[in-house]
VOLUM-648166 format. One line per 8 residues: number of its first residue (from 1); for each residue y, x, z of C-alpha. Coordinates in steps of 0.02 Angstrom, whole numbers, always signed. Layout:
NUM> Y:X:Z; ...
//
This chain:
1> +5229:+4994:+4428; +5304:+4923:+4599; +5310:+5022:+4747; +5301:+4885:+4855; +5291:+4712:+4848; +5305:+4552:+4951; +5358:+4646:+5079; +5446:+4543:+5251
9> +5452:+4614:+5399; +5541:+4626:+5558; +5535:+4738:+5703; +5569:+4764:+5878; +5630:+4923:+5973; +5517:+5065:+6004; +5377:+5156:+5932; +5323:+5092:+5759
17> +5168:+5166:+5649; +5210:+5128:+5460; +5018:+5174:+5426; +4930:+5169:+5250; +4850:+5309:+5148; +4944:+5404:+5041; +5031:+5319:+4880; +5028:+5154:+5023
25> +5207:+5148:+4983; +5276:+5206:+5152; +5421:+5344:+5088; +5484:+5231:+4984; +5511:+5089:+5111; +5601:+5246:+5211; +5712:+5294:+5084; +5738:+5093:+5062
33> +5789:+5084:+5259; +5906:+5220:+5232; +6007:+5162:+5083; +5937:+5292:+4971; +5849:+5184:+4859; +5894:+5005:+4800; +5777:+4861:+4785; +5750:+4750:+4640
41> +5773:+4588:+4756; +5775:+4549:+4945; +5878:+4643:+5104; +5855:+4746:+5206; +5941:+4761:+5371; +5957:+4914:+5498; +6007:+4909:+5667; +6114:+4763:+5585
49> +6177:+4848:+5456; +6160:+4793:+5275; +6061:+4961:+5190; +6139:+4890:+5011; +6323:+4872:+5078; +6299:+5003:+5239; +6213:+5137:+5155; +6314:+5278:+5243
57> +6345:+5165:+5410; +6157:+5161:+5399; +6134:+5348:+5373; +6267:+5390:+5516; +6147:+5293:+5662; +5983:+5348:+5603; +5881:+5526:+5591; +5782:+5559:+5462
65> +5617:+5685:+5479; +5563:+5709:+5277; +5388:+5728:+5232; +5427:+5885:+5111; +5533:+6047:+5144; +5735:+6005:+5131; +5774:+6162:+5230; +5903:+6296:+5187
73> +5809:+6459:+5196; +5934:+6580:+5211; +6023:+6484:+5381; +5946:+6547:+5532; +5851:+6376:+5642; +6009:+6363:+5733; +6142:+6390:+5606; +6047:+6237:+5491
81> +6041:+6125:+5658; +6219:+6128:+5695; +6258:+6124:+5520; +6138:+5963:+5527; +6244:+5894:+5666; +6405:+5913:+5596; +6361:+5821:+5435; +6311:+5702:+5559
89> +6482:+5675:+5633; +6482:+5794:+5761; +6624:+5915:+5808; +6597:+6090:+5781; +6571:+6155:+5959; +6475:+5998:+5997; +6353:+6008:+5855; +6308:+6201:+5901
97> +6303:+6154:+6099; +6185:+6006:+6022; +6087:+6134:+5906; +6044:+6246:+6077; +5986:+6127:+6172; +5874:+6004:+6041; +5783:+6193:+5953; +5745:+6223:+6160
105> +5668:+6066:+6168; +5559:+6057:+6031; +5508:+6263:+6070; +5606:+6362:+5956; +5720:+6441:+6089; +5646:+6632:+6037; +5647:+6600:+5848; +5823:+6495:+5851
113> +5921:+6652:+5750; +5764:+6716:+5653; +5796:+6631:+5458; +5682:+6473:+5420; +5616:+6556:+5282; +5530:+6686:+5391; +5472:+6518:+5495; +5273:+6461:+5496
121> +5223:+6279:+5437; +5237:+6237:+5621; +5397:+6303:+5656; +5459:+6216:+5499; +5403:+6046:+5548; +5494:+6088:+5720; +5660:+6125:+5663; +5635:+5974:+5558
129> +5593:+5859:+5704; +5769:+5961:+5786; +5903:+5926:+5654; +5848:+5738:+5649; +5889:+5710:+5841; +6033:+5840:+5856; +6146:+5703:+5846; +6068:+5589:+5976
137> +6027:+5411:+5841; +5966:+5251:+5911; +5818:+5271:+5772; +5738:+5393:+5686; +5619:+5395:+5515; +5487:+5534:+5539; +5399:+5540:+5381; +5225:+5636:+5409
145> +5299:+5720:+5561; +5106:+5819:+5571; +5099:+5853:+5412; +5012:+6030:+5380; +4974:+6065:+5564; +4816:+6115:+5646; +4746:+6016:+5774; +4850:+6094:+5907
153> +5014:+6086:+5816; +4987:+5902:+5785; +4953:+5876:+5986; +5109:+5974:+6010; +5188:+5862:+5869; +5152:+5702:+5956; +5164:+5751:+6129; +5360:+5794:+6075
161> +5373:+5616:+6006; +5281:+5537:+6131; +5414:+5621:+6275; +5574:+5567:+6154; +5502:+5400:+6152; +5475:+5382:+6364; +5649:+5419:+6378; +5677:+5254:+6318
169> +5838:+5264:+6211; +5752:+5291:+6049; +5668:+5204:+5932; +5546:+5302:+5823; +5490:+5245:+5628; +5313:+5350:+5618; +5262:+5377:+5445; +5077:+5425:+5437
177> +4918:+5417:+5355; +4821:+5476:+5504; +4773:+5307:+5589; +4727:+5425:+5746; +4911:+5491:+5753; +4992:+5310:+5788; +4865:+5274:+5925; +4909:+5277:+6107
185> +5084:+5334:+6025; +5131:+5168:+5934; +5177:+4987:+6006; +5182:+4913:+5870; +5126:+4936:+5687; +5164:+4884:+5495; +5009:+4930:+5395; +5028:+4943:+5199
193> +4904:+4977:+5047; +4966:+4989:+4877; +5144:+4940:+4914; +5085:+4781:+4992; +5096:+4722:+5198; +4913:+4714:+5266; +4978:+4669:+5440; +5129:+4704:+5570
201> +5162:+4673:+5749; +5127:+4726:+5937; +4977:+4821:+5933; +4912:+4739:+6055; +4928:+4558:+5976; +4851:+4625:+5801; +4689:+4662:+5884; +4672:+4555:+5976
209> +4701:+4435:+5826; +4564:+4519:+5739; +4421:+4530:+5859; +4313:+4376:+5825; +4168:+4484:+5746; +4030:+4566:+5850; +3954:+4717:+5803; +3763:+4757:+5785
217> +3704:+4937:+5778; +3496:+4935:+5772; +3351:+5080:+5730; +3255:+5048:+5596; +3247:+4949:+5451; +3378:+4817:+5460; +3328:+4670:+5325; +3213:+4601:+5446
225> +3341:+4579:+5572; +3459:+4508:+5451; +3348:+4368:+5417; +3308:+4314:+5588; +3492:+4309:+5606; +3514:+4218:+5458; +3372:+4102:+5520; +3469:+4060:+5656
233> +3636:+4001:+5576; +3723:+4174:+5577; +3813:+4250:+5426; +3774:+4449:+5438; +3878:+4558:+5358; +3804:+4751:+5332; +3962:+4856:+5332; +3900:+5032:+5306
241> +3764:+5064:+5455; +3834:+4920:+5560; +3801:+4737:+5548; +3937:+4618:+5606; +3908:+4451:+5644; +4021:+4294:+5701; +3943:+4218:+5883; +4001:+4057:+5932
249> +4093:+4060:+6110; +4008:+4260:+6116; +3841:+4196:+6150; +3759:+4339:+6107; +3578:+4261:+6144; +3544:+4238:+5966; +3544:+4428:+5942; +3426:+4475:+6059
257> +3318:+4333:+6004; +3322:+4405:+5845; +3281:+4564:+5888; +3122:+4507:+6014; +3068:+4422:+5858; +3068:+4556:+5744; +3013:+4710:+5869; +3210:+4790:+5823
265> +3288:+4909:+5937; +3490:+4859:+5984; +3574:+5022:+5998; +3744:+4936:+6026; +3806:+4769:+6047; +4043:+4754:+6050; +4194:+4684:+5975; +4216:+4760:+5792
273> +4398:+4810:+5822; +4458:+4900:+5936; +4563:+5037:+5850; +4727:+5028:+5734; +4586:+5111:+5616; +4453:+4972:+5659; +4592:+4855:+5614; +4646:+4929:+5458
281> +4491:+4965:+5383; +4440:+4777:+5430; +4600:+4710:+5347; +4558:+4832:+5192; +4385:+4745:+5183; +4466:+4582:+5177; +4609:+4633:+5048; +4592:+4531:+4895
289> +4512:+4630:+4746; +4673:+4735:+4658; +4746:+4814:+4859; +4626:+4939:+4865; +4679:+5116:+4816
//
């Protein structure tokens, strides 16, 4: 079974969403980037090194968040971080000076010499976020960064991310399957399914690439409706409760027409994407048969 497949890509600086739903395929293209994995054909490049020939090059210039628990139990948060940073490269009073201040930012300045495995999920999943900056990369993976958090520990979560990303010497990888977790975080996107690229690019672009449908919310019984549509040269598409239709130069007379004409109540009348998880979901839609999961 392939993990992923047909997969060419290539992105810019800053804050990318590697979204899909779980089994997508989106660890494995991380532990591709890093050099832990080999592929069966193609290259792949990082920061501009080779990730076959580069694999510990790679590994010294990047950070790496994992999805699952790789912590040390026994090592108090700060004795793991500078530990972290010196495997990174770091001198030994450098790494621990590092270690202070990266467990103050992400909050763990009162738990720093309690052991991680007296920490909560939370705490975890901070210390994590810690030892993968300690050593200041240009680029970090952060594979389900959120991952077992309640709401307010995933605010927290992002809101870290989000001030790590304004300083603007970064570049963040976001692993997720929560489409709501890459938006207003992300500038740009590479959405997979079943090990296979749905779309990539500035978010911005991809929606706006993918906004020639209209959608039609109504009350009541919506075949009627359908057929005056269809009556009129329109191709509606029920998609759940919503009907999405295809207006030439957004004339949206024809509608309204339709509705008059059949006594049907227009509850809402806009552009059917305007999400990352409008645009996924419509890509999914489209997928040929075999993509879904």
């Amino acid at each position: 079974m392939e993990a992923l497949s047909s997969l060419t890509v290539e992105l810019a600086p800053g804050t990318i969403g590697l979204v899909g739903p779980n089994g997508a395929g989106k660890t494995t293209l991380l532990r591709l980037l890093m050099g832990l994995l080999r592929p069966d054909s193609g290259t792949l490049t990082v920061l501009g090194h080779d990730t076959q020939r580069e694999p510990l090059r790679v590994r010294e210039v990047v950070g790496y968040m994992p999805e699952h628990d790789c912590l040390m139990p026994d090592l108090t948060g700060i004795g793991f971080v500078a530990f972290m940073a010196q495997v990174s490269g770091l001198p030994r009073e450098t790494a621990m000076s590092r270690a202070h201040d990266v467990l103050e930012f992400v909050g763990l300045q009162e738990q720093r010499y309690r052991k991680i495995g007296e920490y909560s999920v939370g705490m975890r999943q901070r210390v994590k976020l810690a030892q993968a900056i300690v050593h200041d990369p240009p680029l970090c993976f952060l594979d389900e960064p959120t991952a077992g958090l309640d709401p307010r520990g995933r605010e927290e979560m992002l809101g870290l991310i989000r001030t790590l990303a304004k300083l603007g010497n970064h570049s963040f990888v976001l692993s997720t399957h929560l489409l709501h977790d890459a938006e207003g975080l992300c500038d740009q996107v590479l959405l997979l399914n079943a090990g296979r690229q749905l779309a990539s690019g500035p978010v911005d672009r991809l929606l706006a690439g993918h906004d020639e449908d209209t959608v039609v919310r109504i009350k009541g019984d919506p075949a009627p409706f359908v057929s005056a549509l269809s009556a009129r040269g329109l191709t509606p598409r029920l998609k759940e409760s919503d009907i999405h239709v295809t207006l030439v130069g957004r004339d949206a007379r024809p509608v309204f027409q339709a509705a008059s004409e059949t006594g049907t109540q227009v509850r809402y009348l806009g552009r059917s994407v305007s999400t990352i998880e409008d645009l996924f979901l419509s890509l999914m839609n489209e997928a040929p048969e075999g993509l879904a999961t």
